[in-house]
GUDRENMAR-484789 format. One record per residue (C-alpha): x, z, y; residue number from 1. Coordinates in pm, 1 decimal, m for minus. Example, Ala and Ser with C-alpha at 12.3 -4.5 7.8 and 13.67 -1.06 7.14 Angstrom:
2
<c1->1230.0 | c3->780.0 | c2->m450.0 | num->1>
<c1->1367.0 | c3->714.0 | c2->m106.0 | num->2>
***
This chain:
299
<c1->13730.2 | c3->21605.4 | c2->m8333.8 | num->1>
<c1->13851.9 | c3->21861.8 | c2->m8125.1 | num->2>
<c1->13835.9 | c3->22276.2 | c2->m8146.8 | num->3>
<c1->13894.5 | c3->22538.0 | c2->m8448.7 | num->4>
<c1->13638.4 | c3->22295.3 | c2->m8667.0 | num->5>
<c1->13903.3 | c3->21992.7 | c2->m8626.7 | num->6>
<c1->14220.0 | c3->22256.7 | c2->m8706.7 | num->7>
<c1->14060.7 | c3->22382.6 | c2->m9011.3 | num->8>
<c1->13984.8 | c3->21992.9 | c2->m9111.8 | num->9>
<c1->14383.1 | c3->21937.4 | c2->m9036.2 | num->10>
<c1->14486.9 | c3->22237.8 | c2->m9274.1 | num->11>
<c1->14299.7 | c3->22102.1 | c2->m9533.9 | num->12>
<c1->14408.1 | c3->21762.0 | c2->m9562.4 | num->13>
<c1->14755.7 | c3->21896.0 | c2->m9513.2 | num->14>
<c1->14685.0 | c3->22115.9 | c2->m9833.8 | num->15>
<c1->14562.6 | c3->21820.4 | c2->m9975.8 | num->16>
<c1->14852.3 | c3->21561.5 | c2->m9930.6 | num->17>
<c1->15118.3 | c3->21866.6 | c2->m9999.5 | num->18>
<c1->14945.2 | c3->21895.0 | c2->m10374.0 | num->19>
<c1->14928.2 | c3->21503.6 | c2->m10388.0 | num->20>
<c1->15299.8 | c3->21455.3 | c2->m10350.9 | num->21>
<c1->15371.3 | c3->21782.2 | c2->m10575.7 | num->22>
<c1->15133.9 | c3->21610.3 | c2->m10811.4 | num->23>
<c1->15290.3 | c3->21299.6 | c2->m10825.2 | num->24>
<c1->15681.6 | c3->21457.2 | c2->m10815.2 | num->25>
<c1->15587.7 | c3->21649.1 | c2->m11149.6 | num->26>
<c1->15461.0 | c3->21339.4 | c2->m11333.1 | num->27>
<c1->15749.7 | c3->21186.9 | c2->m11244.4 | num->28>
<c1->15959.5 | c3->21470.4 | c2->m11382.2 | num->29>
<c1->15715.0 | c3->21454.9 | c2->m11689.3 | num->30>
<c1->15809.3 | c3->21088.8 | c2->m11754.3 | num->31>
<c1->16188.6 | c3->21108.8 | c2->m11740.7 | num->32>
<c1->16197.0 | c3->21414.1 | c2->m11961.8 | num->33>
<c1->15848.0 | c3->21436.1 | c2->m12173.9 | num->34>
<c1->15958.1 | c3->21386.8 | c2->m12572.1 | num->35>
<c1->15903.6 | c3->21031.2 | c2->m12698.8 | num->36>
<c1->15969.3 | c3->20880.7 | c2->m12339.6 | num->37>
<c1->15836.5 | c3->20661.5 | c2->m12063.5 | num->38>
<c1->16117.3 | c3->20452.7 | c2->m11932.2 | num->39>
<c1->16099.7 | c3->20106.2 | c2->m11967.2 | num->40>
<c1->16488.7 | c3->20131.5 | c2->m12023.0 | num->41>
<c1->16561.5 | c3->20119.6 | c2->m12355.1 | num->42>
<c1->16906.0 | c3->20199.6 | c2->m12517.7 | num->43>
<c1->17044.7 | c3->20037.9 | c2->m12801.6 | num->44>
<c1->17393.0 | c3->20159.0 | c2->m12957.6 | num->45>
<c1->17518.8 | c3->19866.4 | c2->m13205.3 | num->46>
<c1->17842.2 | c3->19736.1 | c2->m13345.3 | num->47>
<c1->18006.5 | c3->19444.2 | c2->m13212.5 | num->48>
<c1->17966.4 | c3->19232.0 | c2->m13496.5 | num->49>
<c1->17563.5 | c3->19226.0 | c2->m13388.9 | num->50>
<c1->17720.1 | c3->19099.9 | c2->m13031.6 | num->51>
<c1->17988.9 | c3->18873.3 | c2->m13093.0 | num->52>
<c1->17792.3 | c3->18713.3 | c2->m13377.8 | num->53>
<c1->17530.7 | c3->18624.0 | c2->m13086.9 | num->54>
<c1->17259.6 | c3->18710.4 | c2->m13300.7 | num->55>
<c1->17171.9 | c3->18987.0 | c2->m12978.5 | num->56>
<c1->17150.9 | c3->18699.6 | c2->m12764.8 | num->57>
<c1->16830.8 | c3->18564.4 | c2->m12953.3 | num->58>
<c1->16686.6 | c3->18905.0 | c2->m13046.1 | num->59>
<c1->16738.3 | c3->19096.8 | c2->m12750.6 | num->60>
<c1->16564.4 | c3->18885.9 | c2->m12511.9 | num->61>
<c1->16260.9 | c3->18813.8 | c2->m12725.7 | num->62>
<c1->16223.2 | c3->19195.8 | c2->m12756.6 | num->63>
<c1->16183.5 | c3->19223.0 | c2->m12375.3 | num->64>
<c1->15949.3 | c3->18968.6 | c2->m12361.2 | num->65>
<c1->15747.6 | c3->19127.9 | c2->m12571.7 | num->66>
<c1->15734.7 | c3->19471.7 | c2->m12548.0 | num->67>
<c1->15839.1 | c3->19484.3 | c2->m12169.0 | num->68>
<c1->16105.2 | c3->19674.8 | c2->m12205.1 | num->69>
<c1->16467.8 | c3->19666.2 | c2->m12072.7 | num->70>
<c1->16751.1 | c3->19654.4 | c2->m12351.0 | num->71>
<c1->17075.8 | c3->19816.5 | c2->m12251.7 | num->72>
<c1->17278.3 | c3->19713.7 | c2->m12532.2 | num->73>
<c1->17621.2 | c3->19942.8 | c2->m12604.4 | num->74>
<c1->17827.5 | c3->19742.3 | c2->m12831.9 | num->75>
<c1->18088.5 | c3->19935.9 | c2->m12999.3 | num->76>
<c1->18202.1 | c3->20038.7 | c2->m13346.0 | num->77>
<c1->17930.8 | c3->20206.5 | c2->m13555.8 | num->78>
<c1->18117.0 | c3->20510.6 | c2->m13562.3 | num->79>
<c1->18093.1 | c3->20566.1 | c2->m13182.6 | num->80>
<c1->17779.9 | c3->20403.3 | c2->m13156.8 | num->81>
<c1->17638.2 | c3->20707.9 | c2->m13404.3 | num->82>
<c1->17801.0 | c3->20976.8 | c2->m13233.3 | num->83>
<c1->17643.5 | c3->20867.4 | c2->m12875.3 | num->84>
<c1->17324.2 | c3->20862.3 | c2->m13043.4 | num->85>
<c1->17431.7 | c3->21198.9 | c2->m13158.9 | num->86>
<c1->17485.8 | c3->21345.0 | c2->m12801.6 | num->87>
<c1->17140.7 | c3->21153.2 | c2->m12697.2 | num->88>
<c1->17322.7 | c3->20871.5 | c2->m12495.8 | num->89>
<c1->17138.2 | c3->20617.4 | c2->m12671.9 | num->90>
<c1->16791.7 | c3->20582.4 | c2->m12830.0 | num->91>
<c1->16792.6 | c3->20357.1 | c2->m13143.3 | num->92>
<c1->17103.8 | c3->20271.5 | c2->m13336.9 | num->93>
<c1->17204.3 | c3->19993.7 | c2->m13536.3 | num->94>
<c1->17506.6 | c3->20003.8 | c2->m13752.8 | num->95>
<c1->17683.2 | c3->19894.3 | c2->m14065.3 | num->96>
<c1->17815.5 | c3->20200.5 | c2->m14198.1 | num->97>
<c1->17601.2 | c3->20374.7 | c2->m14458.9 | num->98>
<c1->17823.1 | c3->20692.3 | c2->m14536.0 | num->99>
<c1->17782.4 | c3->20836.9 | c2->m14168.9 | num->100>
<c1->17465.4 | c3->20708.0 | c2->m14094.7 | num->101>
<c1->17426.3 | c3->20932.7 | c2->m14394.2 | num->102>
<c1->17582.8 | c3->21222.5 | c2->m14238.4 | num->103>
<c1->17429.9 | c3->21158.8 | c2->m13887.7 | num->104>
<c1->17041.5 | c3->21138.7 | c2->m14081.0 | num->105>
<c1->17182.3 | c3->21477.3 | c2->m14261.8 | num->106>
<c1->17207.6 | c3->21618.6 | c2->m13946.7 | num->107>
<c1->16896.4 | c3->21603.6 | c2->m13774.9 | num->108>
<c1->17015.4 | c3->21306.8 | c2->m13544.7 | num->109>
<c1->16795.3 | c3->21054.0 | c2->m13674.8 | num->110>
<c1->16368.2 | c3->21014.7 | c2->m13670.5 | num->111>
<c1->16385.8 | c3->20717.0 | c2->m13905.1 | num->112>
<c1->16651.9 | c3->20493.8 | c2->m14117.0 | num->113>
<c1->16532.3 | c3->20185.7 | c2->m14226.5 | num->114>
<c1->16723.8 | c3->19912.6 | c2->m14402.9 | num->115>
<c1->16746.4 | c3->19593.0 | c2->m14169.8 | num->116>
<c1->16969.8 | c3->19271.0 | c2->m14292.4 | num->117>
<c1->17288.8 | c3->19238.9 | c2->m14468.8 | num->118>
<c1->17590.6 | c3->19025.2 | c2->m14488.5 | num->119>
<c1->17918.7 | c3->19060.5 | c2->m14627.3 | num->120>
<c1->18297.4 | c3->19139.7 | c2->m14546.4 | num->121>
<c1->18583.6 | c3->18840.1 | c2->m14598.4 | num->122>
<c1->18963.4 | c3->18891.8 | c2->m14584.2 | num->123>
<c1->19074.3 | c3->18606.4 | c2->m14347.9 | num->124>
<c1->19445.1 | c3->18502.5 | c2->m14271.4 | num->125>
<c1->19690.1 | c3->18215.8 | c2->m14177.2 | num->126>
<c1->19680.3 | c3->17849.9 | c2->m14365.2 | num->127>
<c1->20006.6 | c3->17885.0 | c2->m14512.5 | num->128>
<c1->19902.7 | c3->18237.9 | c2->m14684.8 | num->129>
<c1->20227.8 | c3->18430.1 | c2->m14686.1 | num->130>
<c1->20083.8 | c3->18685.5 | c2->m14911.0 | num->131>
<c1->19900.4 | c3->18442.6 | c2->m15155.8 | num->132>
<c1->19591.5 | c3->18616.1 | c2->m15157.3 | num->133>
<c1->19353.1 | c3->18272.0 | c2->m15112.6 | num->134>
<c1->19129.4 | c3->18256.7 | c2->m15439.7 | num->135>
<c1->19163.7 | c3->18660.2 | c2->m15514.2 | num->136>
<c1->18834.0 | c3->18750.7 | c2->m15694.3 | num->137>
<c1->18930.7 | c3->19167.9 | c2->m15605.7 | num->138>
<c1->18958.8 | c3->19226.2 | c2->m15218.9 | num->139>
<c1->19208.6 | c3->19585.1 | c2->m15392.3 | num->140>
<c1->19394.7 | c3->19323.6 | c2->m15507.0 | num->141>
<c1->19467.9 | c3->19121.9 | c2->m15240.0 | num->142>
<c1->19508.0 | c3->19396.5 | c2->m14994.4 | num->143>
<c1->19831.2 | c3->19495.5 | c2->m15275.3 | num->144>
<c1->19934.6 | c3->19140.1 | c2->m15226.3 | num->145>
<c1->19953.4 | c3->19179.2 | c2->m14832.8 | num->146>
<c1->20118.5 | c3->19525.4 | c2->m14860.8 | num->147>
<c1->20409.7 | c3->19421.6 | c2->m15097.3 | num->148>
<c1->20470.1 | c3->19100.3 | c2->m14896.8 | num->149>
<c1->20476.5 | c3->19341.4 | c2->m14597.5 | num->150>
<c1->20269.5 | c3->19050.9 | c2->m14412.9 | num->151>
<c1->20119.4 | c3->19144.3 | c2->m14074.1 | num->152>
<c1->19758.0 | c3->19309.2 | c2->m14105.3 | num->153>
<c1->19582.6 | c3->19376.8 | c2->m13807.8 | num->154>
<c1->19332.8 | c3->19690.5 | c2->m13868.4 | num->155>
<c1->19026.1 | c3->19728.7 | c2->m13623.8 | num->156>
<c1->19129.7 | c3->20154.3 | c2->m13615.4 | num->157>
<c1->18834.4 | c3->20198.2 | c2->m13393.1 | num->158>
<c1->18592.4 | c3->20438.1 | c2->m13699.7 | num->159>
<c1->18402.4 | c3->20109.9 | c2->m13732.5 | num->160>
<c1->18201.2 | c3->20001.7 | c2->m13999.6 | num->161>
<c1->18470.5 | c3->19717.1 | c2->m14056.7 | num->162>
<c1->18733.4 | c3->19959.9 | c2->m14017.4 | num->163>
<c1->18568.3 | c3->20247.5 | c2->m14256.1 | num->164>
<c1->18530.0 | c3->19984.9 | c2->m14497.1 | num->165>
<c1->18903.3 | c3->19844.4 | c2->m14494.0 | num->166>
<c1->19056.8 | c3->20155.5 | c2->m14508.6 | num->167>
<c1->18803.1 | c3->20256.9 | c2->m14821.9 | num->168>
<c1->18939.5 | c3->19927.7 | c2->m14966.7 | num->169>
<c1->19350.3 | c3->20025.2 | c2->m14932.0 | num->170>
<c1->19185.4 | c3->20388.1 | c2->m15095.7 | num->171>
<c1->19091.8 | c3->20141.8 | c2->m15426.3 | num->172>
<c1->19398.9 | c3->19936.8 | c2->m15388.2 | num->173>
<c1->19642.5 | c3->20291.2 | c2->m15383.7 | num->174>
<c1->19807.3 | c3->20224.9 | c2->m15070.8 | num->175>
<c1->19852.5 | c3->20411.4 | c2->m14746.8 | num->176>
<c1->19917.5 | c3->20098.9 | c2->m14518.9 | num->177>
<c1->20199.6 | c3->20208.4 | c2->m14272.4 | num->178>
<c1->20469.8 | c3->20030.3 | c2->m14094.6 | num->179>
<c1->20538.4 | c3->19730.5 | c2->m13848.7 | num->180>
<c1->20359.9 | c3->19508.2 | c2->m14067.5 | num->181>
<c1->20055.1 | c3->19702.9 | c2->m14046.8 | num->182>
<c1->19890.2 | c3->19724.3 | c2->m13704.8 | num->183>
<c1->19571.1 | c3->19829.9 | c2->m13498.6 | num->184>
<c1->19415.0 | c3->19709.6 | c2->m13209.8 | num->185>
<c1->19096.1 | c3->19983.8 | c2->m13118.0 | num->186>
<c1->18910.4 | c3->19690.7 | c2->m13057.0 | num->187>
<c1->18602.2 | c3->19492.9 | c2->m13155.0 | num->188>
<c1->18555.1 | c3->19241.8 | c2->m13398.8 | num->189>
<c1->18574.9 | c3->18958.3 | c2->m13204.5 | num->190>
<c1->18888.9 | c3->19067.0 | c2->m13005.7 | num->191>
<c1->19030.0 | c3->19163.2 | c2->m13326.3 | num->192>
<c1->18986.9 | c3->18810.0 | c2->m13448.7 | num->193>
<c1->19157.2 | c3->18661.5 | c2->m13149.0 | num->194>
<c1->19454.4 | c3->18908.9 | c2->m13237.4 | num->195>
<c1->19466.1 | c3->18795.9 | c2->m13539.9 | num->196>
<c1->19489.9 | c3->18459.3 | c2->m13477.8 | num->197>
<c1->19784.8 | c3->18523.9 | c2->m13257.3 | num->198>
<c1->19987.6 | c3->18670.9 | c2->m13477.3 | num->199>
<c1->19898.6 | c3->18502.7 | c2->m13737.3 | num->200>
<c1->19834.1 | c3->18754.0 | c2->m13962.0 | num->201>
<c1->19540.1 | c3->18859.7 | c2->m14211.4 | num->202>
<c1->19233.8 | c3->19038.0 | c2->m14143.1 | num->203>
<c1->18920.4 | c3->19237.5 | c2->m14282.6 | num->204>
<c1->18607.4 | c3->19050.5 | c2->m14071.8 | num->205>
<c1->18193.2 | c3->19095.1 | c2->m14136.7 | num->206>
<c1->18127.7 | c3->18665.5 | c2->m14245.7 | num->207>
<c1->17940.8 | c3->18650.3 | c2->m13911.0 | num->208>
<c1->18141.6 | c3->18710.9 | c2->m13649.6 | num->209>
<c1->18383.6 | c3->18527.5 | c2->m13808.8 | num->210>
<c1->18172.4 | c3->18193.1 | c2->m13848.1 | num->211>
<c1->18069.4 | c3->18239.9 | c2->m13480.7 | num->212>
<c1->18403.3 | c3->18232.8 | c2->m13342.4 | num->213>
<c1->18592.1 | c3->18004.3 | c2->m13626.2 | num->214>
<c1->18610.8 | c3->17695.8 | c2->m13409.5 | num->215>
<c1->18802.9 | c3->17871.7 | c2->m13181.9 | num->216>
<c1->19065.2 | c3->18034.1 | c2->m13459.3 | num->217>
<c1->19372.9 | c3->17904.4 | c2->m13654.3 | num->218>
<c1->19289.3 | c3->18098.8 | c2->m13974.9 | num->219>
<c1->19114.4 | c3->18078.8 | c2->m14320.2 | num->220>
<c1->18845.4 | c3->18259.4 | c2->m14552.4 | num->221>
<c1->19093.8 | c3->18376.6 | c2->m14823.1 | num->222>
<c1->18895.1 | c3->18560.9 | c2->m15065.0 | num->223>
<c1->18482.0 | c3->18679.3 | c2->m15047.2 | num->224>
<c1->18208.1 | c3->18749.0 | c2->m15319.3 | num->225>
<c1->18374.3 | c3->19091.7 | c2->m15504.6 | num->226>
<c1->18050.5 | c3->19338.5 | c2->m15469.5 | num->227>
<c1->18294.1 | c3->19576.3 | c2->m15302.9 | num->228>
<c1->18262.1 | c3->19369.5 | c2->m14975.4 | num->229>
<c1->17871.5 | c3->19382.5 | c2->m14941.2 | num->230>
<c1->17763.0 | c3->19494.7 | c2->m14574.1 | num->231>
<c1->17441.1 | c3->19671.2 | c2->m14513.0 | num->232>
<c1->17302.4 | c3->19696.7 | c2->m14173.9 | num->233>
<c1->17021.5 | c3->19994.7 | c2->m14067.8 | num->234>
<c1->16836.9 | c3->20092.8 | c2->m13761.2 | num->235>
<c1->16780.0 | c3->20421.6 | c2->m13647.5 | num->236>
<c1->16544.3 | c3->20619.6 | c2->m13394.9 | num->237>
<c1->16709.9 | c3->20913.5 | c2->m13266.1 | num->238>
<c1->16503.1 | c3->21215.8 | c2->m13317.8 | num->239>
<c1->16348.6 | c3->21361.1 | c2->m13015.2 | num->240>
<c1->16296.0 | c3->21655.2 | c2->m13125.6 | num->241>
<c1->16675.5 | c3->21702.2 | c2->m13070.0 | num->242>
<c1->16719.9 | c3->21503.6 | c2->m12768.2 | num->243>
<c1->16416.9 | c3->21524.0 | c2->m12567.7 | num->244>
<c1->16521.1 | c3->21309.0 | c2->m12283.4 | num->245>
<c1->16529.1 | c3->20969.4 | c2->m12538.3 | num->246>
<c1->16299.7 | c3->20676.7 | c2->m12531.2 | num->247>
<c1->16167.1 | c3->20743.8 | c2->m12875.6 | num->248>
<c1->15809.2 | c3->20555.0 | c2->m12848.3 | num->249>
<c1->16081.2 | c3->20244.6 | c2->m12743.7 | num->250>
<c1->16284.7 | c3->20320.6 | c2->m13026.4 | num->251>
<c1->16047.0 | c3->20310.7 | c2->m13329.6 | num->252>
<c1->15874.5 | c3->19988.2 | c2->m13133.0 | num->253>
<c1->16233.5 | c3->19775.6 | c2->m13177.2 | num->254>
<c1->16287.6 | c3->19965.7 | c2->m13526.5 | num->255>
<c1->15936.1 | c3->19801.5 | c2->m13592.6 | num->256>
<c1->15976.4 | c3->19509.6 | c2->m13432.4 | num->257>
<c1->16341.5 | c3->19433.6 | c2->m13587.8 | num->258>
<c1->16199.7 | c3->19494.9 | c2->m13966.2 | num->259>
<c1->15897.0 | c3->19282.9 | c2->m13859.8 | num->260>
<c1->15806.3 | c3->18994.6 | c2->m14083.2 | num->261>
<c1->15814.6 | c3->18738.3 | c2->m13794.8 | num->262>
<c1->16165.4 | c3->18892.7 | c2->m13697.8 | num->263>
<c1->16334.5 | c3->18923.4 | c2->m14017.8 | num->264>
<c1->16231.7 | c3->18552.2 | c2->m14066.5 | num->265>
<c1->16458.2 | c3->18482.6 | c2->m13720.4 | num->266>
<c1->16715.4 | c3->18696.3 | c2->m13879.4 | num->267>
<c1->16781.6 | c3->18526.1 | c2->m14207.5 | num->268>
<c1->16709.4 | c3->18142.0 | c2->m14011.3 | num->269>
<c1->17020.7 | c3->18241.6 | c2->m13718.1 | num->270>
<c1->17338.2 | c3->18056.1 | c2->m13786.6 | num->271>
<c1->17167.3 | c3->17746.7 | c2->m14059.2 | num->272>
<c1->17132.8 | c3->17520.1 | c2->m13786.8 | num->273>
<c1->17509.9 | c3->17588.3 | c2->m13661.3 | num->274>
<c1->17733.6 | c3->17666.5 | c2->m13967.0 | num->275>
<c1->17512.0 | c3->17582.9 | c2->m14216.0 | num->276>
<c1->17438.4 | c3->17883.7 | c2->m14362.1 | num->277>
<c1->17305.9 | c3->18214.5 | c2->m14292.8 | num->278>
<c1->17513.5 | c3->18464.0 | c2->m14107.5 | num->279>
<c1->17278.6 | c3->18770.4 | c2->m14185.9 | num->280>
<c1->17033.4 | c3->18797.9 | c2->m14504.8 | num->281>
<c1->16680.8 | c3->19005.4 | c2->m14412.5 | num->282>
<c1->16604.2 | c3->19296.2 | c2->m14632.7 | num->283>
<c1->16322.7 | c3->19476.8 | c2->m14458.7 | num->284>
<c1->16064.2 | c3->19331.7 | c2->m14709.6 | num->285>
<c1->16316.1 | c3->19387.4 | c2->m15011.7 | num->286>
<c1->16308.4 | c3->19810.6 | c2->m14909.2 | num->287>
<c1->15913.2 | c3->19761.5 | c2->m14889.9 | num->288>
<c1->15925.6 | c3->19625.3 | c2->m15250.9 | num->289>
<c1->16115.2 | c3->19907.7 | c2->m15320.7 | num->290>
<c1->16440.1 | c3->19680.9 | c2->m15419.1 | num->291>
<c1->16743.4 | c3->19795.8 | c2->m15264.9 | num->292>
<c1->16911.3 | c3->19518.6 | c2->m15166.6 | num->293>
<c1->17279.1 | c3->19610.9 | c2->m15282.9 | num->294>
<c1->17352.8 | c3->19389.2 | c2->m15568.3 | num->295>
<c1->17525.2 | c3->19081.1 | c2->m15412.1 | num->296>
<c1->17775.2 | c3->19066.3 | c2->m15167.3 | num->297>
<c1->17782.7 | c3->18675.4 | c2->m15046.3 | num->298>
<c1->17459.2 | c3->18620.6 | c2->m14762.9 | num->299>
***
């Protein structure tokens, strides 16, 4: 077509494919940064007793198949793995330590909190038990034992659940550990483990990191079972009403999916076939009973 009929044609379908590409820019824009979220990346702060445990590595993948979503899992101690959910570098949270889950709820970080699985904390150390803690019915008590026989102690001192939860336990015992006996590593459970075994010194581990990696450590349960060692896991949606830019419908579809009935029942069956007993006890359907599962300490 040729002449000012054909140039007006060309303007026109110029206008056209100009608002087609705007068109399609702004719903892009509108999907990274709409609240509630349309990535198929999803973000999932957790503590690194979820990860070295390996009970990620049959959850995680099942969760991808079927919700079609990509898990970036940040495995860390649950006190940073609450405060990048607090700056909106992650989307859902699951941790393992209630008083500042509390605190991040309390402050308008978190859409949801629901009650997931527990297990519980175990004091671990060397065979020949320096500190003669093995059979202690008080985890206070044997953390006064270890202090007054000045035997090595190796601390997580990374804000962790683990590590909140020792240091609450020297509180009850009346001791401020300090000294060369007393040391921290700022690492993760399972690296903390393999310090421990090095040194040969005594620990404060969650039970199922500590069955997944016991073939490869020199060390002992010493004492488990006092109440005071119980270990309650939760998962959390970050609210997007304060971070706009998270993957909130992802979120509450693994918080869901994780307190599912199918799920939970994969929760409380990982570990029986490998260490003969459960490494993580599923309380989702205890919360929905309204029975708060806080009672016992031993999965």
């Amino acid at each position: 077509m040729r002449g000012p009929h054909a140039t007006v044609m060309q303007r026109i379908a110029g206008r056209f494919v100009r608002v087609a590409i705007l068109a399609a820019a702004m719903l892009v824009i509108l999907g990274m940064y709409s609240c509630g979220g349309g990535s198929d990346e999803l973000i999932l702060a957790t503590t690194t007793s979820t990860q070295d445990s390996g009970l990620l590595d049959v959850l995680i993948p099942q969760f991808e198949r079927e919700y079609d979503y990509k898990v970036k899992t940040v495995a860390v101690g649950s006190g940073e793995a609450l405060r990048l959910a607090s700056e909106g570098e992650a989307d859902v949270v699951l941790a393992h330590s209630p008083k500042a889950e509390e605190d991040f709820m309390a402050a308008g970080n978190g859409e949801s909190r629901l009650v997931v699985m527990h297990n519980d904390f175990i004091i671990i150390g060397p065979k020949s038990d320096p500190a003669g803690i093995k059979g202690s019915t008080s985890a206070a008590d044997a953390f006064k034992k270890i202090a007054t026989a000045e035997a090595v102690f190796l601390s997580r001192g990374d804000q962790s659940g683990t590590n909140t939860k020792e240091l609450a336990l020297w509180t009850s015992a009346g001791i401020q550990p300090s000294g060369t006996w007393y040391q921290e590593t700022g690492s993760g459970m399972g690296a903390t483990l393999n310090v421990t075994n090095e040194k040969q010194g005594y620990t404060l581990s969650d039970r199922g990191t500590y069955l997944a990696q016991k073939k490869n450590l020199d060390l002992d349960l010493l004492v488990e079972g006092d109440k005071a060692l119980f270990n309650q896991y939760h998962v959390m949606v970050v609210d997007p009403r304060k971070h706009s830019n998270v993957n909130a419908e992802g979120a509450r579809a693994f918080a869901s999916w994780i307190t599912s009935p199918e799920i939970q029942k994969t929760i409380g069956e990982f570990g029986v076939k490998d260490y003969g007993q459960q490494l993580f006890v599923p309380d989702a359907a205890k919360e929905a009973a309204g029975a708060t599962p806080t009672s016992a300490a031993t999965p």
